[in-house]
C-alpha positions in Angstrom: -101.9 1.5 -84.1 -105.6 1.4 -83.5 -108.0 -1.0 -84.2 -110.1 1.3 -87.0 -106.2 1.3 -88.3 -105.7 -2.4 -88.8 -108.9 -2.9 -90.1 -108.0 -0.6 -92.8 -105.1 -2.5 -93.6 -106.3 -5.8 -93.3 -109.0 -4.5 -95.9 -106.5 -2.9 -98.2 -104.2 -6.2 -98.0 -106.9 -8.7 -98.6 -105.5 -10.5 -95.1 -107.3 -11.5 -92.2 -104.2 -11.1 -89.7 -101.6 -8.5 -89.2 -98.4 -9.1 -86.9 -98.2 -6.8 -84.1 -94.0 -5.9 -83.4 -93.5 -5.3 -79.4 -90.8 -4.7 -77.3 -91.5 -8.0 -75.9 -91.9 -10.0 -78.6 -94.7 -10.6 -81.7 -98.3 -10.1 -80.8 -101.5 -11.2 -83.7 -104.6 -9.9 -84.4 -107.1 -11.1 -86.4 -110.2 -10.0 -87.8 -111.8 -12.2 -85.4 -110.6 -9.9 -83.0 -112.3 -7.1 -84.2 -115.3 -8.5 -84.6 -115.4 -10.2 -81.2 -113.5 -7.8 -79.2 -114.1 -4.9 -80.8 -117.6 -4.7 -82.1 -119.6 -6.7 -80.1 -118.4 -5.3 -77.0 -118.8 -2.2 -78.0 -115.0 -0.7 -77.8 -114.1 2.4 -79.2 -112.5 1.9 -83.2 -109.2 4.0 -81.8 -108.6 1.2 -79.2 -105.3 0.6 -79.6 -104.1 -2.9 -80.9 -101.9 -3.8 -77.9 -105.3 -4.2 -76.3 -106.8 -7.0 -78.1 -103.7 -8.6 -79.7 -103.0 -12.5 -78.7 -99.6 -12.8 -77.2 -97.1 -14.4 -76.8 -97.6 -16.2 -80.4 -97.0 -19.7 -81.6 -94.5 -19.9 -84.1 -93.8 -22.6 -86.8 -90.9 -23.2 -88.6 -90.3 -23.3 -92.1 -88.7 -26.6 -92.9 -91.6 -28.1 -90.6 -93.9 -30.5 -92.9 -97.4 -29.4 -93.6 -99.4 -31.8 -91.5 -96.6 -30.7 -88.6 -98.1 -27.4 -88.9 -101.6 -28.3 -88.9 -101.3 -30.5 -85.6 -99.3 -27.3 -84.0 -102.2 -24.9 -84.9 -104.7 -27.7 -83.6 -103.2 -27.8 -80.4 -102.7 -24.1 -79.8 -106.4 -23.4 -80.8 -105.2 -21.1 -83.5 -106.1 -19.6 -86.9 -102.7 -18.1 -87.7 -99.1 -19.4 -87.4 -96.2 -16.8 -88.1 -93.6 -18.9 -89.8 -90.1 -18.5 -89.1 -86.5 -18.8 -90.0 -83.4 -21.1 -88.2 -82.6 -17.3 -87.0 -86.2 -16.7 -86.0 -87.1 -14.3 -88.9 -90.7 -14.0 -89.2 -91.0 -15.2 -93.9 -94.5 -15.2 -93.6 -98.0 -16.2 -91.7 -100.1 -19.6 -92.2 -103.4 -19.7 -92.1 -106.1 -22.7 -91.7 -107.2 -21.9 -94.8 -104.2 -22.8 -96.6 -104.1 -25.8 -94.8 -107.7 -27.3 -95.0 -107.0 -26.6 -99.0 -104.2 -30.0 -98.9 -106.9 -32.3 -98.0 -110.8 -32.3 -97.5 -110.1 -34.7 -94.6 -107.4 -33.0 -92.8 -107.4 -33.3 -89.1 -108.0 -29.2 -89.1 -111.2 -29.7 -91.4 -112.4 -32.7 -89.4 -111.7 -30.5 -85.8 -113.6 -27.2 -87.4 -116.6 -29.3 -88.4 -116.5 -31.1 -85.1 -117.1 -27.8 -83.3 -119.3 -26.1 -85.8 -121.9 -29.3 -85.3 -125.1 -28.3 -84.1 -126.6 -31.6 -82.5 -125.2 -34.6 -80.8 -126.0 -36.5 -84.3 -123.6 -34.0 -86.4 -121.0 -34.9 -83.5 -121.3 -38.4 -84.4 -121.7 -38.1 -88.0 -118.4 -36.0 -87.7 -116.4 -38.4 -86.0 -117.0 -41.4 -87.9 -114.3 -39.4 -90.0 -111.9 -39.8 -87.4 -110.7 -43.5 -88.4 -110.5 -43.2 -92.8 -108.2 -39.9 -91.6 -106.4 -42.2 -89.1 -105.5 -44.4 -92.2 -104.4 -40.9 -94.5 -102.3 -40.4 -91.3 -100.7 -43.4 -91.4 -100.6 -43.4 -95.0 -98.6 -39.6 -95.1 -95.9 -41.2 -93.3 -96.1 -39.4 -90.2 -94.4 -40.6 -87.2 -96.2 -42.5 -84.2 -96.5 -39.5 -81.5 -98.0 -37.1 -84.4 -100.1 -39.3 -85.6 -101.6 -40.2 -81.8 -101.5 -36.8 -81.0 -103.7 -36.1 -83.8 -106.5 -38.7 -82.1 -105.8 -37.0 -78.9 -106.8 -33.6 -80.4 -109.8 -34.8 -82.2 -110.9 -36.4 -79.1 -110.9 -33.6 -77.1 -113.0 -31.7 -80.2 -115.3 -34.4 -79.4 -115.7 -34.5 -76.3 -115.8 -30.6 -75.6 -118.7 -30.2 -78.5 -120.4 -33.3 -76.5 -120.0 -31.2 -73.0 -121.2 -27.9 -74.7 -124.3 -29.4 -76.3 -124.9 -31.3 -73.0 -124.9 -27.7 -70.8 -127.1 -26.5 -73.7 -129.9 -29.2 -73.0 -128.9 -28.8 -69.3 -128.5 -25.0 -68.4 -125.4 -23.6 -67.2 -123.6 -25.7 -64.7 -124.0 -24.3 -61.0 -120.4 -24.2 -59.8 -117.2 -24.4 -62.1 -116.0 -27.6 -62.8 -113.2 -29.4 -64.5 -113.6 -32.7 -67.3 -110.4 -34.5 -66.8 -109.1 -37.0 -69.2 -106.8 -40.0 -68.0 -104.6 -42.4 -69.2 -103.6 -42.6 -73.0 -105.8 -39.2 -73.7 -103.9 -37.5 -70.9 -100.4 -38.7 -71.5 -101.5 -38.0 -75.7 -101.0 -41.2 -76.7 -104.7 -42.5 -77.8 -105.3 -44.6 -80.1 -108.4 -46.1 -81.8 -109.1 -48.8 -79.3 -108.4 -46.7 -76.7 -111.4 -46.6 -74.6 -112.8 -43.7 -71.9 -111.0 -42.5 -69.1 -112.1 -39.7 -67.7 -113.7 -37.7 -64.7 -115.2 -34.8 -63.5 -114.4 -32.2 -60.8 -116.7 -29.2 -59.6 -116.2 -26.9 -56.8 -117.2 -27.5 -53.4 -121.1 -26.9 -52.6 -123.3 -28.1 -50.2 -126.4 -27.7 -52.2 -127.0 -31.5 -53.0 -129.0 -30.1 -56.5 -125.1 -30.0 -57.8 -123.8 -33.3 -57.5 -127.5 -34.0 -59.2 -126.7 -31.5 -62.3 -123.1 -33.0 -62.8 -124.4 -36.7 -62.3 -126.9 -35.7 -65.6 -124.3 -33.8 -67.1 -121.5 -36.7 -67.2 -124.1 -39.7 -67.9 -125.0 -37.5 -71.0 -121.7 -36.7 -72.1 -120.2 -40.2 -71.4 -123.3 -41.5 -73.8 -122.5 -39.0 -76.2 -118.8 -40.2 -76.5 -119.9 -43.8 -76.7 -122.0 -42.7 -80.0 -119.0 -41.2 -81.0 -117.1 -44.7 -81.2 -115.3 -44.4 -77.7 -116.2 -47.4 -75.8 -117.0 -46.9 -71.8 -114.1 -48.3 -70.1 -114.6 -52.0 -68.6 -113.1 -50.8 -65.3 -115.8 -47.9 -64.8 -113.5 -44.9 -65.1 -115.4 -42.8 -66.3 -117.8 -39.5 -65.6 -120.7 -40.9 -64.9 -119.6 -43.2 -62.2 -119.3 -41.0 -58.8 -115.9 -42.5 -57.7 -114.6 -40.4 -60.8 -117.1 -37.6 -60.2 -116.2 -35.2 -57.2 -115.6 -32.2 -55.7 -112.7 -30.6 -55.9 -111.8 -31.4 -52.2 -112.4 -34.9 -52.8 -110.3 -35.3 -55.7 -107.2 -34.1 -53.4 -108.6 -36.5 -50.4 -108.0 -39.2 -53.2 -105.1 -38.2 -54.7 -103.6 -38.1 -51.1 -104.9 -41.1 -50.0 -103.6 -43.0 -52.8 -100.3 -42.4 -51.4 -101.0 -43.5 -47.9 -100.5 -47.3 -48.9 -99.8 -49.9 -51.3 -103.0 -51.9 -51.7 -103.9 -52.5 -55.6 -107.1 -50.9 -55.4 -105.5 -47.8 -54.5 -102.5 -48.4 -57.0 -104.7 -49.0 -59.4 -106.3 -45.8 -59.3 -103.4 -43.7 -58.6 -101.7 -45.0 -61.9 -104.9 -44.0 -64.2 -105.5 -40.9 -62.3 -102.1 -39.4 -61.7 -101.9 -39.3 -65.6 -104.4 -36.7 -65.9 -105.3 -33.8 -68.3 -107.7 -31.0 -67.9 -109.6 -30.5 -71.2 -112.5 -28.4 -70.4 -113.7 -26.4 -68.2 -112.6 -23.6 -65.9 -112.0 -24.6 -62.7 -108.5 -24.6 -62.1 -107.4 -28.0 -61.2 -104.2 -28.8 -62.4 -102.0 -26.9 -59.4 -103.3 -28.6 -56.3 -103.4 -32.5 -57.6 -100.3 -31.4 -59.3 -98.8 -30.8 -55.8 -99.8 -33.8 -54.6 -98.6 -35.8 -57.0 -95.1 -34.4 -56.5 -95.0 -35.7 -52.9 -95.4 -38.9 -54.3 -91.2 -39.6 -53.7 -91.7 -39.3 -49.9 -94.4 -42.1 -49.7 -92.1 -45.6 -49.9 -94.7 -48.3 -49.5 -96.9 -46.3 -52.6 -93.5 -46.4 -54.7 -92.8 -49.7 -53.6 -95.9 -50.7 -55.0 -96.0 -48.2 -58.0 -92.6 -49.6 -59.5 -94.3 -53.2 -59.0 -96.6 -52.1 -61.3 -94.5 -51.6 -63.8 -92.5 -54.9 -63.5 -94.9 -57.4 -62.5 -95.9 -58.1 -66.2 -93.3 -61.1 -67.6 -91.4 -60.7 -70.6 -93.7 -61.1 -74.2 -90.8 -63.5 -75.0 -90.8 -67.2 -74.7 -88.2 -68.9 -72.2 -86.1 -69.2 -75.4 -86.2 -65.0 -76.2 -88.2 -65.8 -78.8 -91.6 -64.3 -80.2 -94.5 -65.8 -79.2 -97.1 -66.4 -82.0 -99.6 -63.8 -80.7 -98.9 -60.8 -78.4 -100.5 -58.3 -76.7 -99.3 -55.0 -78.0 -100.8 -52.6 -75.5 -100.9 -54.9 -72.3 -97.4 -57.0 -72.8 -95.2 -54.1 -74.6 -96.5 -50.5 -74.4 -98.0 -50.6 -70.9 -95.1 -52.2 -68.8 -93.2 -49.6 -70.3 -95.6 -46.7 -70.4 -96.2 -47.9 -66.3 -92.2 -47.9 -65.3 -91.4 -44.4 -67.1 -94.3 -43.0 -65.1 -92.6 -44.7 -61.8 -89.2 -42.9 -62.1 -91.2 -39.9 -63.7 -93.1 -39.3 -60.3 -89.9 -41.0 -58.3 -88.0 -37.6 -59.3 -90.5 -35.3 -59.1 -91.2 -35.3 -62.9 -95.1 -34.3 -64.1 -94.5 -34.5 -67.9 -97.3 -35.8 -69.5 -96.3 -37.9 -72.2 -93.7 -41.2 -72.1 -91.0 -39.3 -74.3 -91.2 -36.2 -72.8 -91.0 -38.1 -69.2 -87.9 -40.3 -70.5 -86.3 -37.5 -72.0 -86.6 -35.4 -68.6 -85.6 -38.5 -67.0 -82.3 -38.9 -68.3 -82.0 -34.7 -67.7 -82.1 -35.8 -63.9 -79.6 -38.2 -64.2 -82.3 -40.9 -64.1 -81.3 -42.3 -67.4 -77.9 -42.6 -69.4 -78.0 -41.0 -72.6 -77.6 -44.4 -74.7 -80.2 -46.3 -72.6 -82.8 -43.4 -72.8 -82.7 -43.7 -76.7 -82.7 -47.6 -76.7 -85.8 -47.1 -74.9 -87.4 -44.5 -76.8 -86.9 -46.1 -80.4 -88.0 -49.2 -78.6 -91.1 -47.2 -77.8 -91.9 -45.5 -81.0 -90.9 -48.7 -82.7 -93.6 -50.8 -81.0 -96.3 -48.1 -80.9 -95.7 -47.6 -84.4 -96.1 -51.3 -84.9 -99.7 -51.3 -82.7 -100.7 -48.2 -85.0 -100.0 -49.9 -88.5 -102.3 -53.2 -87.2 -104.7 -50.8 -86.6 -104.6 -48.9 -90.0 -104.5 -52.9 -91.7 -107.8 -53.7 -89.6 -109.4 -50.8 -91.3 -108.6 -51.2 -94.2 -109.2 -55.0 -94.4 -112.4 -53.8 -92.8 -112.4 -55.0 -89.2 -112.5 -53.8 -86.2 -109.2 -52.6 -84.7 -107.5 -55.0 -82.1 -104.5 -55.3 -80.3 -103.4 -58.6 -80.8 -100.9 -59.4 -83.8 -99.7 -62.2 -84.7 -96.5 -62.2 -85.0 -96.0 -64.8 -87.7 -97.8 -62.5 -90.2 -94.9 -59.6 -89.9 -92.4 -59.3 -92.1 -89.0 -60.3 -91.5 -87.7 -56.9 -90.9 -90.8 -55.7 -88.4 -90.1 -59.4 -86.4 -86.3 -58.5 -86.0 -87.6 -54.8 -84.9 -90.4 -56.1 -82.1 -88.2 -58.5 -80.9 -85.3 -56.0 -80.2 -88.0 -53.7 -79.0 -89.0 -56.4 -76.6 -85.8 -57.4 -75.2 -85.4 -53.8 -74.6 -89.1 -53.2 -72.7 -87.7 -56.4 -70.7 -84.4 -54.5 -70.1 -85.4 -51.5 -68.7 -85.9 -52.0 -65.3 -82.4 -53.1 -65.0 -81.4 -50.0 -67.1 -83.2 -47.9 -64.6 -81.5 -49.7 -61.3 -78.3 -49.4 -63.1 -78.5 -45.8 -63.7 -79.7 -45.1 -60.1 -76.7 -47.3 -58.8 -74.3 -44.7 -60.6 
């Protein structure tokens, strides 16, 4: 069919998508389409569909809950989703309009208006939204990884509307480059005290003027994200520091360098960076640090000291196994855990992004049992389920998010559930040893 064709139709049936059938699957197009790839480029009404269509297409299905959906069509950077059967029937097509009509404040409201701002102030104004939804979230009952997926996504709205406004003030940048998110952002599990990580990568120039134009750029866009309620991390990682701030070629001289020994500085740095996550820009980064991390297995010393990091924290409980009256819930639960996954992630070759995905692939490689990888992921959700409800209770109570609890104001049932959670976190390293014994 051509393009005059489906606009025809699209007219008569009051839609603003059509499915396109191929031999190779579903293709969409939207009026969007037509508009931008049609009309203002000038192409002839009888171009044929096939030509502008979006394929393959992401596909929902229908016993998937509502806010599911809406974080599916977040992440793909969609207006549509075809929603299908257990047989993979195509019963009909979602739309962000029939979404953004469940709730004023849904996440896909809150990421449209986060795009559509036109100053740094409407960014800001925008994401001061970001923690009463958090509290909705929590509130809908949706699990842990949604809900921190959900941040994750609104933070990169953020920080790619900060980035575009800053090249507006700026001018276009001189050679591609690549904004890289690390740590919780990368591996989607942020949270709201979750603080910036992130860097930047441009191609290789000798022109000195270009270093210049990304040092402005980041400072701006670092600022702009710190008006936006993400605090500058206390260890400098971030943009507008020029360790984090390189060319291309530099970025692989770290990354392979990292490897080369044991020292903390270095282990330090590999175990923020190597979690990384391009989120704008188009220079293609992904491949060649991607490469390098995958060598990682052949470097003993940096494993060596890699695992370390993810057993040198001691145990949250006391001598006596027994909850402490404050804990940590990031630095003595999550982390140690979050740290050790990532150790027999990279171990095996393994560049999943997120801890379940990485335990999951884990126990596919024979890394894992399949009983001790789901102790260890409920033990997981359980205890990042438990850091996001303190958070939603400092909101509400009208404080500022922590991560300290204290543990004697839990309930009965959420003490039993840490402290199995814990003994579990304190388990795993023999769990691991045990599985790599077999």
């Amino acid at each position: 069919a051509t393009a005059h064709e489906a606009a025809g139709l699209m007219q008569a049936e009051k839609r603003a998508a059509l499915l396109v059938r191929t031999r190779d699957g579903l293709g969409i197009v939207t009026d969007r389409d037509l508009r931008d790839k049609v009309l203002a480029q000038g192409l002839s009404p009888e171009t044929p569909v096939s030509a502008i269509m979006t394929r393959p297409v992401k596909t929902v299905p229908s016993d998937a809950l509502a806010p599911e959906a809406a974080i599916e069509m977040m992440a793909a950077g969609v207006d549509f989703l075809p929603v299908v059967d257990a047989g993979g029937a195509v019963v009909g097509v979602l739309s962000a309009s029939n979404l953004m009509t469940l709730d004023a404040r849904s996440p896909f409201a809150l990421r449209r208006t986060i795009h559509g701002a036109h100053t740094l102030d409407d960014v800001v104004r925008a994401a001061a939204d970001v923690p009463p939804l958090f509290v909705d979230l929590m509130a809908s009952h949706l699990d842990a990884p949604a809900i921190t997926r959900v941040l994750t996504l609104l933070h990169d709205a953020v920080t790619q509307r900060v980035l575009e406004l800053a090249v507006e003030k700026h001018g276009e940048p001189p050679v591609a480059y690549a904004w890289l998110a690390f740590g919780s952002a990368a591996r989607s599990e942020l949270n709201l005290v979750s603080d910036q990580d992130n860097g930047l990568a441009f191609d290789d120039a000798e022109d000195p003027s270009v270093e210049e134009y990304f040092r402005v750029l980041a400072e701006d866009v670092n600022e702009g994200l710190r008006r936006c309620g993400f605090a500058l991390d206390v260890h400098g990682t971030v943009a507008s520091n020029w360790q984090w701030r390189l060319p291309l070629s530099k970025w692989c001289a770290v990354f392979s360098r990292a490897l080369e020994g044991k020292d903390l500085d270095r282990l330090a740095r590999a175990s923020v960076a190597f979690d990384f996550r391009q989120i704008a820009g188009d220079l293609p980064v992904a491949r060649a640090l991607t490469d390098i991390i995958r060598e990682a297995p052949r470097h003993g010393p940096f494993m060596s000291g890699l695992a370390a990091l993810g057993t040198r924290n001691p145990s949250a409980l006391t001598l006596l196994q027994r909850l402490p009256s404050h804990i940590d819930i990031k630095k003595e639960a999550l982390q140690p855990l979050q740290n050790l996954t990532r150790y027999h992630a990279f171990a095996r070759g393994i560049t999943a992004h997120t801890t379940l995905e990485r335990l999951v692939a884990i126990r596919e490689a024979g890394g894992l049992p399949a009983d001790a990888e789901q102790l260890l992921r409920e033990a997981f959700l359980s205890m990042l389920h438990l850091q996001l409800r303190h958070h939603a209770h400092a909101l509400r109570a009208g404080q500022q998010p922590d991560n300290i609890i204290d543990t004697a104001t839990l309930r009965p049932l959420t003490r039993v559930a840490l402290h199995e959670a814990l003994r579990e976190r304190a388990a795993a390293p023999k769990r691991f040893v045990r599985a790599a014994a077999r």
